[in-house]
N, C-alpha and C positions, 0 to 999 in steps of 0.2 A: 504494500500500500504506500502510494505518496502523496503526504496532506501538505496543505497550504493554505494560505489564503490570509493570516491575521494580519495583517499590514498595520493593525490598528496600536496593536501591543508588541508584538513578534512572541507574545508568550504562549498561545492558544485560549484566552481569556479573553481578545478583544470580540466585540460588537460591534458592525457595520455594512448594512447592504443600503440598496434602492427605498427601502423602510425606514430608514435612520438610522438611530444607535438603539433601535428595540429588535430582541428576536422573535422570527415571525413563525407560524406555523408549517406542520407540514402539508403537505401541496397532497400527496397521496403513492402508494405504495406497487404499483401497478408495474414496474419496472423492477423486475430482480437484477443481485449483482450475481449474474450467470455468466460473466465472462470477464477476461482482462482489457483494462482501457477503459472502464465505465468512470463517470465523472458521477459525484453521489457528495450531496450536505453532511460535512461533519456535524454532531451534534454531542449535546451534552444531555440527554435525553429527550422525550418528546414536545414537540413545538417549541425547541430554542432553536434555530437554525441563525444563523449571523451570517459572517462573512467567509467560513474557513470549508474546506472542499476536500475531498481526496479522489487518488484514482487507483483503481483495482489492478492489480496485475497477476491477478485470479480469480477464478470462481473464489465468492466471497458470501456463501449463501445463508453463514449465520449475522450478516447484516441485515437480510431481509426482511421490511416492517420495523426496521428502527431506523436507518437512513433511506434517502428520496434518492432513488435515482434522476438527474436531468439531463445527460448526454454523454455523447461517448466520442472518445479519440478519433478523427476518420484520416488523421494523418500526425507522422511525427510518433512512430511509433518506438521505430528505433529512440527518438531523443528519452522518452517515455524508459523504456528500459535501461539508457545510460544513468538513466536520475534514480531508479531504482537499487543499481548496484553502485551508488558512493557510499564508503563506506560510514556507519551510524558511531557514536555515542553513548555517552548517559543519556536514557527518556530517546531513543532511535534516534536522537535531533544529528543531522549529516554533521560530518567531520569538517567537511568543505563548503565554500558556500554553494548554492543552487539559486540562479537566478534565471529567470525566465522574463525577458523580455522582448521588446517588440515581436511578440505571437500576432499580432492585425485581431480582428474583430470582422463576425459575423454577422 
């Protein structure tokens, strides 16, 4: 699994999406994580979703019903896999940094 997303804190505590600084509910469960590459809401249990994300890089089917699947890698798979094997830490947090930018927008 590779999360991301707290920009707000870098700790996994922040809150921040399209809703403000409040977290919002889940959207619905209809999307299993049945495969590697799925993009799915970190959460801290139910209807706190913020701003933090992870992606599967496998079947992940005891997440099922407790995070939302919203989308899946359709490219950058390989990059996807390199980010997976840097090596982790104390708490998995990567050795090195991991930045991802200018990815564009859909």
């Amino acid at each position: 699994m590779i999360q991301g997303g707290d920009f707000v804190k870098g700790d996994g505590t922040g809150v921040f999406s399209i809703y403000g600084e409040v977290a919002f509910p889940d959207e619905n469960f209809k999307l299993k994580h049945d495969a590697s590459g799925l993009l799915s809401m970190a959460n801290s249990g139910p209807n706190t979703n913020g701003c933090q994300f992870f992606i599967t890089c496998a079947k992940c089917d005891f997440l099922d019903g407790k995070h939302v699947v919203f989308g899946k890698v359709v490219d950058g798979l390989l990059v996807m896999r390199k980010i997976e094997n840097v090596p982790t830490g104390p708490n998995n947090r990567p050795k090195l940094p991991v930045v991802i930018s200018q990815c564009g927008e859909m």
